[in-house]
C-alpha positions as CSV (number, residue, x, y, z in Angstrom):
1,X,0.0,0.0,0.0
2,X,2.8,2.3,0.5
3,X,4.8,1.8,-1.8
4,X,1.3,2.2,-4.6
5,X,1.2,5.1,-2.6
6,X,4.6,6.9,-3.4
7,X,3.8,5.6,-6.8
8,X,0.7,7.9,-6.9
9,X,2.1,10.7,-5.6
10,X,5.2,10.5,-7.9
11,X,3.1,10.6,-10.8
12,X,0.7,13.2,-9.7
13,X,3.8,15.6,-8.9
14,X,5.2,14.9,-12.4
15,X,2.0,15.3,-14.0
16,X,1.7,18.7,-12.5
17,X,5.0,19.6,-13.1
18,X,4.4,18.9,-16.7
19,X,1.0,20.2,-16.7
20,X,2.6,23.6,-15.3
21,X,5.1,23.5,-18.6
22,X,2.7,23.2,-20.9
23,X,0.8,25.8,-19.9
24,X,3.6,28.3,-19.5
25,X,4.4,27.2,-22.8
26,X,0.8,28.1,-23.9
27,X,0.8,31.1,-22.4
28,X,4.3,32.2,-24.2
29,X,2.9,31.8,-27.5
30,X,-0.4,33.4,-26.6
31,X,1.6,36.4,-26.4
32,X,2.9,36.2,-30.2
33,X,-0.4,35.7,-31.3
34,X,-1.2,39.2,-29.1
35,X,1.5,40.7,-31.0
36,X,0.9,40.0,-34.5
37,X,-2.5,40.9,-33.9
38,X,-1.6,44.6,-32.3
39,X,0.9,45.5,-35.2
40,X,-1.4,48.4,-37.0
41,X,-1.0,47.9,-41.2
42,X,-0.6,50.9,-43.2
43,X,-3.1,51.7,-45.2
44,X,-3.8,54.1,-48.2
45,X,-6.0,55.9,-50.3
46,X,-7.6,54.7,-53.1
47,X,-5.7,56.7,-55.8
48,X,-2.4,56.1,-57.6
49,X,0.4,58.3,-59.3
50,X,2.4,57.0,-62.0
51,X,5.9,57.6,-62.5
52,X,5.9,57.8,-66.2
53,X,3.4,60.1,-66.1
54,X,5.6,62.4,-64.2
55,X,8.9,61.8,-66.7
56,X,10.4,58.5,-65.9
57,X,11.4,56.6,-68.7
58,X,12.6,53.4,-67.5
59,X,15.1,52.5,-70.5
60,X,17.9,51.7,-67.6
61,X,20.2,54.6,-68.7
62,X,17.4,57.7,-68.2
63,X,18.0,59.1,-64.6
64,X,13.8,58.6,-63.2
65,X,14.9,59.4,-59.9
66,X,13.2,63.3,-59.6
67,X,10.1,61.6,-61.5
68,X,10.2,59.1,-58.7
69,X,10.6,61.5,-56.2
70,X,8.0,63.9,-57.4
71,X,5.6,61.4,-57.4
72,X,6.2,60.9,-54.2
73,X,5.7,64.2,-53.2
74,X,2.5,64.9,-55.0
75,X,1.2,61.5,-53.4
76,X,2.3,62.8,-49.8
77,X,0.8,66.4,-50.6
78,X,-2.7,65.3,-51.7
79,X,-2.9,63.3,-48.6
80,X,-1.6,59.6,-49.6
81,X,-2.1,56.9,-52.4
82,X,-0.3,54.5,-53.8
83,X,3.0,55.6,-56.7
84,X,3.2,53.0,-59.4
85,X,6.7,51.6,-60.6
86,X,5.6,50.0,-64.4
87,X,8.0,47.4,-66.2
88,X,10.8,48.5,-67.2
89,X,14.5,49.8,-65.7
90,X,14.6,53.0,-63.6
91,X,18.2,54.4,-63.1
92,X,18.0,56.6,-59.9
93,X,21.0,58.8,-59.7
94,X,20.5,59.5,-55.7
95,X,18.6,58.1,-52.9
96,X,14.7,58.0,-52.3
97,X,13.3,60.2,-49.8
98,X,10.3,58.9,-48.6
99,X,6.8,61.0,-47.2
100,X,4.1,59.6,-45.2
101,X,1.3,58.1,-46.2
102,X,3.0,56.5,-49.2
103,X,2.9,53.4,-51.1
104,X,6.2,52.8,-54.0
105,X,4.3,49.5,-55.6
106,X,6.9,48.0,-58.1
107,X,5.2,46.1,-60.9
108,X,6.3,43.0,-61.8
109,X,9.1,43.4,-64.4
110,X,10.4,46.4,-62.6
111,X,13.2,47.3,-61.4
112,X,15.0,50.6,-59.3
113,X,18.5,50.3,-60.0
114,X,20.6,52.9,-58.4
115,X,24.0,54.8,-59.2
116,X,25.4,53.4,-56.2
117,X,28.2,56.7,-56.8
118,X,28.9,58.1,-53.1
119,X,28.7,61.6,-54.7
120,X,24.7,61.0,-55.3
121,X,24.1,59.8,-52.0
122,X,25.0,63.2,-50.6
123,X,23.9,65.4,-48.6
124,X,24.2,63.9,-45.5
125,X,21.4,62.3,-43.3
126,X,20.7,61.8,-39.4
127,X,21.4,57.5,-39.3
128,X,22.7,54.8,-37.0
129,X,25.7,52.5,-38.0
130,X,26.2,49.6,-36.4
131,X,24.4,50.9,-33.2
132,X,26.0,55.0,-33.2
133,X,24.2,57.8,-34.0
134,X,26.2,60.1,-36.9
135,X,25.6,62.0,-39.8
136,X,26.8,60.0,-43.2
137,X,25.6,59.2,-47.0
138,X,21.9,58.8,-47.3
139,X,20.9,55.0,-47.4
140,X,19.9,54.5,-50.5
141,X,16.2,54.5,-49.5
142,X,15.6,56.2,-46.7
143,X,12.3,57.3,-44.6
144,X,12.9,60.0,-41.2
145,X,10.4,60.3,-39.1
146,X,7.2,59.3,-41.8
147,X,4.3,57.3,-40.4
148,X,2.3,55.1,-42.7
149,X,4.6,54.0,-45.6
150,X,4.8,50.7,-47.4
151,X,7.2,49.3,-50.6
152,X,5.2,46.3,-52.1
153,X,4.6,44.7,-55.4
154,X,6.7,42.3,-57.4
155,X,9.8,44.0,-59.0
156,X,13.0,44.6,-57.7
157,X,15.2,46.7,-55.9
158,X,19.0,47.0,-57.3
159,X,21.8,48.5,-55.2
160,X,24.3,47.7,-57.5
161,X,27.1,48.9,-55.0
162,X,29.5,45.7,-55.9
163,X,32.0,47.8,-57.3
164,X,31.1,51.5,-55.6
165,X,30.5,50.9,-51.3
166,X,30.8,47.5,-51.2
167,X,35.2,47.4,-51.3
168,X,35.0,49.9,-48.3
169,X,34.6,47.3,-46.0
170,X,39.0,47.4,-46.5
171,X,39.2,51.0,-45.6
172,X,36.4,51.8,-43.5
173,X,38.6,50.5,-39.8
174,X,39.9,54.2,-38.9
175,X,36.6,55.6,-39.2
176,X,34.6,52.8,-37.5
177,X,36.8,53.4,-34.3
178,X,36.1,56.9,-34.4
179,X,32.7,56.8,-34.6
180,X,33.1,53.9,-31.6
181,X,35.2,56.5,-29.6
182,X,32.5,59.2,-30.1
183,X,29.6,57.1,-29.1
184,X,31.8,56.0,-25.5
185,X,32.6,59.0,-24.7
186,X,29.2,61.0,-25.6
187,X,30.6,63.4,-28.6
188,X,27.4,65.4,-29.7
189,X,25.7,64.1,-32.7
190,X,26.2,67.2,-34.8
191,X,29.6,66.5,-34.2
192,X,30.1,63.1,-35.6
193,X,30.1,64.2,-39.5
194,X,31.2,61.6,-41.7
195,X,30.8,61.3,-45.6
196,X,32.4,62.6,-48.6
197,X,36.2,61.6,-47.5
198,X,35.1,58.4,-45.1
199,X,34.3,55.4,-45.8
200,X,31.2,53.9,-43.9
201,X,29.0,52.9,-45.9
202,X,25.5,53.5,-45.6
203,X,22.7,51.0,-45.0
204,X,20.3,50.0,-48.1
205,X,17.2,50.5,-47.2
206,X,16.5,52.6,-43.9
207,X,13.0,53.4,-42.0
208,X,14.6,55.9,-39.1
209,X,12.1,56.7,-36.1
210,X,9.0,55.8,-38.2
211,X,5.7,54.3,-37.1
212,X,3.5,51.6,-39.3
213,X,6.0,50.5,-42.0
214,X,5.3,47.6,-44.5
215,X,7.3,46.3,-47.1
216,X,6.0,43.1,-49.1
217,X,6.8,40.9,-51.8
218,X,9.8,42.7,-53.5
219,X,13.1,41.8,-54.4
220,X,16.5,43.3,-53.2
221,X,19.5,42.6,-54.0
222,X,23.2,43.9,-54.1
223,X,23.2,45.8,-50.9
224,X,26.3,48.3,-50.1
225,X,25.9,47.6,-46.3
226,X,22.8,46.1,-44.0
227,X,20.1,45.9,-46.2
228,X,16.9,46.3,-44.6
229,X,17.5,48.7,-41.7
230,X,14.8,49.5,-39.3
231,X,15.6,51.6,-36.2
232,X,13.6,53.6,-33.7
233,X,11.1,52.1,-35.4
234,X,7.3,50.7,-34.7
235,X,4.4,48.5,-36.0
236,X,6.3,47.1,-38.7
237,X,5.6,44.1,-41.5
238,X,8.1,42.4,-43.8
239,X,6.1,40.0,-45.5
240,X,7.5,37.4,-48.2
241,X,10.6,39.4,-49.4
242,X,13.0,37.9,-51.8
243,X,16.4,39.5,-50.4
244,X,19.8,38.3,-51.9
245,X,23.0,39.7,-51.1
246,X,26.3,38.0,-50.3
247,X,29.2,40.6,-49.1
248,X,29.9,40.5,-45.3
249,X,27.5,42.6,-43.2
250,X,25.0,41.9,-45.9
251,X,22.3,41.7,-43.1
252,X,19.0,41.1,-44.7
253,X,16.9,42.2,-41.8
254,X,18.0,44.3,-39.1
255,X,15.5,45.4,-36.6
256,X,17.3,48.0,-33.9
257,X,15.9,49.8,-31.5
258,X,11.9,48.6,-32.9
259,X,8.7,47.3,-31.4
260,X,6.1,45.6,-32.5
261,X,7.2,44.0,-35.5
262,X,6.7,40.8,-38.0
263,X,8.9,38.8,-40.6
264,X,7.2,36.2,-41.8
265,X,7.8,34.6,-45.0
266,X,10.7,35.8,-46.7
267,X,13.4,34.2,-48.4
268,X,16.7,35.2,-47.3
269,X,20.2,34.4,-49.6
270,X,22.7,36.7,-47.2
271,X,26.7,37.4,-46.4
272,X,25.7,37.8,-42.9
273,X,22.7,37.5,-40.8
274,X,19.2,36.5,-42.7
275,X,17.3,38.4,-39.2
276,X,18.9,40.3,-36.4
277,X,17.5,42.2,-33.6
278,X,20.1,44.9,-32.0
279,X,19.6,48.1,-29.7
280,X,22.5,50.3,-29.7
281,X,25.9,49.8,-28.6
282,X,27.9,50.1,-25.4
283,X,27.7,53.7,-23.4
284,X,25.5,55.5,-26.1
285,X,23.2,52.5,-26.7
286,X,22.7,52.0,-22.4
287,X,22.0,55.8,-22.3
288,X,19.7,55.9,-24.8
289,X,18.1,52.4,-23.7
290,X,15.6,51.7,-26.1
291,X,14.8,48.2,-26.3
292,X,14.1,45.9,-29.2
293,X,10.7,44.4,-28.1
294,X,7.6,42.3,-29.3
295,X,8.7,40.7,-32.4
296,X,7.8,37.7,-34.2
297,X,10.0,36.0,-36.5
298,X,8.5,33.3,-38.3
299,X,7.9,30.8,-41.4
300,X,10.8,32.0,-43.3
301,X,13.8,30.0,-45.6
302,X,17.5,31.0,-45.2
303,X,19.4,28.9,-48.0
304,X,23.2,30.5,-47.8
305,X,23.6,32.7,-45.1
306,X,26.9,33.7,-43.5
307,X,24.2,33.1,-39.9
308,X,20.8,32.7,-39.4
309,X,18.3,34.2,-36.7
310,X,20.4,36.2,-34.1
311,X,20.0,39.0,-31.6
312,X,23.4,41.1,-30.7
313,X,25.9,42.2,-31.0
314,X,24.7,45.6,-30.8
315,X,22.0,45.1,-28.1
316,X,23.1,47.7,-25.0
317,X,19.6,48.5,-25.2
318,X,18.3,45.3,-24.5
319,X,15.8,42.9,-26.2
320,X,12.6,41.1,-25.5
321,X,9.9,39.4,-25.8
322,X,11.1,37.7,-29.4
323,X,9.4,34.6,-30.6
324,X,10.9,33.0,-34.1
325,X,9.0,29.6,-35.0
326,X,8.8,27.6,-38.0
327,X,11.7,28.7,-39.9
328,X,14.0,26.6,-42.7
329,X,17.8,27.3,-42.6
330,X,19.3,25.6,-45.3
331,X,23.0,26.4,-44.4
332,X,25.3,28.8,-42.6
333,X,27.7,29.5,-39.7
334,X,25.8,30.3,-36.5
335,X,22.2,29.7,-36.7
336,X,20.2,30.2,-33.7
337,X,22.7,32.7,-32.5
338,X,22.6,35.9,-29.0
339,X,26.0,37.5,-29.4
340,X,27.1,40.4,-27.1
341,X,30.3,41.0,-25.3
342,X,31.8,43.1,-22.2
343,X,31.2,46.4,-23.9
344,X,27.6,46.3,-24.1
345,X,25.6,46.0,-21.1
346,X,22.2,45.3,-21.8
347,X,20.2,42.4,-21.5
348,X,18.3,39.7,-24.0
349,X,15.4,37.9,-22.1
350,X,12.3,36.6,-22.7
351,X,13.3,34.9,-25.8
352,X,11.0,31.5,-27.2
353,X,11.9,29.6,-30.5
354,X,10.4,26.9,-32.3
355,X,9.9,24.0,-34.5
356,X,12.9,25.3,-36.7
357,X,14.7,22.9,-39.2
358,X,18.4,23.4,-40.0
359,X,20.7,21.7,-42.8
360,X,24.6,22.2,-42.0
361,X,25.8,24.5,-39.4
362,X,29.2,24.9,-39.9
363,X,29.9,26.4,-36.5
364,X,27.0,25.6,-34.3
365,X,23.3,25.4,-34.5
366,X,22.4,27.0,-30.5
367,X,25.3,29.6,-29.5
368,X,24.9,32.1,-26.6
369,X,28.3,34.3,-26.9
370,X,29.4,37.1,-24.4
371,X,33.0,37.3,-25.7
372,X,32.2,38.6,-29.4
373,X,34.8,40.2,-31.1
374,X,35.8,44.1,-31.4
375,X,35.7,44.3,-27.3
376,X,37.3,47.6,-26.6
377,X,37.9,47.0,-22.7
378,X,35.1,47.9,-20.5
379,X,33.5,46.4,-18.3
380,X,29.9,45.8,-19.0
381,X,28.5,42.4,-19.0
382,X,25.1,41.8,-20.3
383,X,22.7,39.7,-19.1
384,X,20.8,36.6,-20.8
385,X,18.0,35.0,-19.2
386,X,14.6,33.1,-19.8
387,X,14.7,31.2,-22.9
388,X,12.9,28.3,-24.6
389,X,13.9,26.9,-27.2
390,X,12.3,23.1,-28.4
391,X,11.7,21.5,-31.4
392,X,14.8,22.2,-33.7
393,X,16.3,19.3,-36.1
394,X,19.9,19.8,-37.7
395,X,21.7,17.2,-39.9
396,X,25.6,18.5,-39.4
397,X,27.1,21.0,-37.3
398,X,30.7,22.5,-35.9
399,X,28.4,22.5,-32.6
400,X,25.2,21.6,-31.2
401,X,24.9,23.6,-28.7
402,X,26.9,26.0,-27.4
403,X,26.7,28.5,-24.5
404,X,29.7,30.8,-23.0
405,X,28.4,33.4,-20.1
406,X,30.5,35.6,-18.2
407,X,31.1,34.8,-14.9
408,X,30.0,37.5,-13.2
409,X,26.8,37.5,-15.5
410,X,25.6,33.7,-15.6
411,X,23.6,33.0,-18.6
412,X,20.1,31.8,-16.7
413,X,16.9,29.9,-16.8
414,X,17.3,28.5,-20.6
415,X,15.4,25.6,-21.8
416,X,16.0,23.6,-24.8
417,X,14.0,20.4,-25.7
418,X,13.6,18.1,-28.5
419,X,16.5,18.7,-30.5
420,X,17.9,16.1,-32.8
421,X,21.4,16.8,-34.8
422,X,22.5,13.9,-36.9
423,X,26.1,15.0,-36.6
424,X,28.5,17.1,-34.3
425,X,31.8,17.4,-34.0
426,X,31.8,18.7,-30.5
427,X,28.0,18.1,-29.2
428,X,27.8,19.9,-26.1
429,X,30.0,22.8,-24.4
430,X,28.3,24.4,-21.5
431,X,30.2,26.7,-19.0
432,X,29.4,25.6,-15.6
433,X,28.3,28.6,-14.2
434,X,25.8,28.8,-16.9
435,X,22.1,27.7,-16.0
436,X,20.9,25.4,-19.0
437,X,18.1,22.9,-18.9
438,X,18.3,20.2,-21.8
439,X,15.7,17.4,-21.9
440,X,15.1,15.2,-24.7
441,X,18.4,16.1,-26.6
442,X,19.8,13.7,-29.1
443,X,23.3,14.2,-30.6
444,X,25.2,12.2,-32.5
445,X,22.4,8.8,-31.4
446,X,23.2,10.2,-27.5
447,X,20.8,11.7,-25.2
448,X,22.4,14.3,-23.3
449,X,19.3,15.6,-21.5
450,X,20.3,16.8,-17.9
């Protein structure tokens, strides 16, 4: 009798236990459902404005960019519509300058293709590179402070900066550092004037400070720098975007400094990340402290990418509340991957991925990092805590699962379940001082659940 006893209460404990999980669980993904469902769409007027009908000639060699950009002014003017891209090739000598209350629709069969010359991408614009406030060359695309603004349609957006910004990636060091030095030690932002005779080159497509931003369906492609660039940024949709581009810091997505936001459905060919989320770096970014939060990251294909889904480095400003589910990565270097280091401060939590499905990770599939590169000597740890992470397959990988906290700043209270990798070279590496819950973990035919 005692004995059946003990047996009762055993299972009654673990069915509790698990009942509790599940509906924690529940609950988490509850709130991505609240989220998608908050984000506010643009939406438009019922009236259009036709680029040819302004001058553009789309013959590739025409430059359509005033007929462009007068069309978006009218449209903005008259109180919002939608400006129509036809087939054909538009050579834009200079960056758009979007309005609110504007939708750039790109037929199918067109393209924007742009001079990519740094001379056209002048004058300089209020922007954020690689998480510091400056003043540089216009982003090719570029929206400040607009509300209600969408690209959509089936053409394509051309960069063509292979042989203009791309090679300054060699030259750009001296700069980058003193930019860095002028974040850290709080250098005034009209004071950080960069530009004609630097070499940082600007992000592709920027939306700065702007609230309800969609793009959807479009192609882009040839990127000078981070392609997709949204900071300060809320209520935001990127919906089934074809975005190739393979140079390093080729980030398709970046989402910095934003809230409330969705990717879902996009295809993503990359030199660096597909999707990041980031917040600012070191002193300027923890002054500033505005958080990445409430984004949604979900049933999208990576095929090359340099790494997959990752949130850092530039995350002084912390991140939360991120939930990425039912996502494809074909191949890459880190895949499901929170990088930071001492510099940055900060804090990631509150972070919930699933059901994802992984090819080859050549480094590792799960990596938590605190010692990423270009640490300049502070002393800053940032702090990880409460994820979940279940439901991830991977044929080959460098490592399965990875995780390096700081000592003095544990990484805590992570969960990872049901994960199956075919092949590792090193399966597990898990500091001791780091907090991490595996259960039903298969590596290499082992269970390493603890």
């Amino acid at each position: 009798m005692k004995i059946y006893f003990v047996k009762k209460t055993s299972l009654l404990i673990l069915w509790i236990i698990f009942s509790s999980v599940h509906i924690a669980t529940a609950q988490r993904w509850e709130k991505a459902q609240e989220i998608i469902e908050s984000i506010q769409e643009p939406t438009f007027p019922n009236r259009s404005f036709n680029v040819r009908d302004l001058g553009a000639v789309g013959d590739g060699k025409h430059n359509d960019l005033p007929a462009i950009q007068g069309a978006i002014n009218i449209c903005n003017q008259v109180g919002g519509g939608r400006v129509v891209v036809p087939n054909g090739v538009y050579w834009l000598e200079g960056p758009i300058h979007f309005k609110s209350n504007v939708n750039l629709y790109l037929s199918e069969g067109s393209t924007i293709r742009f001079s990519a010359e740094p001379a056209d991408f002048l004058p300089l614009v209020f922007t954020r590179w690689e998480g510091t406030e400056l003043f540089n060359y216009s982003p090719f695309i570029y929206a400040n402070n607009c509300t209600n603004i969408a690209i959509t349609g089936a053409g394509t957006i051309d960069g063509n900066a292979k042989d203009t910004f791309a090679p300054w990636l060699e030259k750009q060091t001296t700069d980058q550092n003193n930019l860095r030095d002028m974040g850290d030690k709080g250098v005034p932002i009209e004071q950080r004037v960069f530009g004609e005779g630097h070499w940082l080159r600007p992000s592709f497509i920027q939306f700065i400070n702007c609230h309800r931003v969609k793009m959807e369906g479009v192609k882009v492609i040839e990127s000078p720098f981070w392609i997709i660039h949204q900071v300060y940024s809320s209520h935001i949709i990127m919906r089934n975007l074809h975005i190739e581009s393979f140079r390093l810091n080729n980030d398709g997505i970046d989402l910095d400094s934003c809230t409330d936001a969705l990717v879902e459905g996009c295809t993503f060919s990359t030199g660096d990340d597909a999707v990041v989320i980031k917040s600012g770096r070191d002193y300027e970014g923890r002054q500033l402290a505005r958080p990445s939060e409430n984004i949604v990251i979900r049933n999208n294909t990576c095929l090359e990418v340099h790494n997959g889904i990752a949130i850092g480095s530039e995350m002084s400003g912390s991140v939360r509340n991120v939930f990425i589910e039912n996502n494809t990565i074909k191949s890459g270097r880190h895949l499901i991957y929170f990088k930071s280091n001492l510099d940055r401060g900060g804090m990631i939590e509150n972070v919930s991925v699933r059901n994802i499905e992984v090819g080859q990770a050549t480094k590792a599939l799960i990596y938590f990092q605190t010692d990423y590169h270009s640490f300049r000597g502070g002393h800053f740890p940032p702090t990880f805590r409460n994820f979940r992470i279940e439901n991830v397959t991977c044929e080959e990988t460098g490592y399965g699962i990875r995780v390096q906290g700081h000592i003095e700043s544990p990484i805590t209270d992570v969960q990872i379940k049901n994960v199956t990798i075919e092949k590792a070279q090193t399966p597990v590496k898990i500091h001791e001082h780091d907090q991490v819950l595996l259960e039903n973990v298969t590596i290499n035919g082992k269970d390493y659940s603890n």
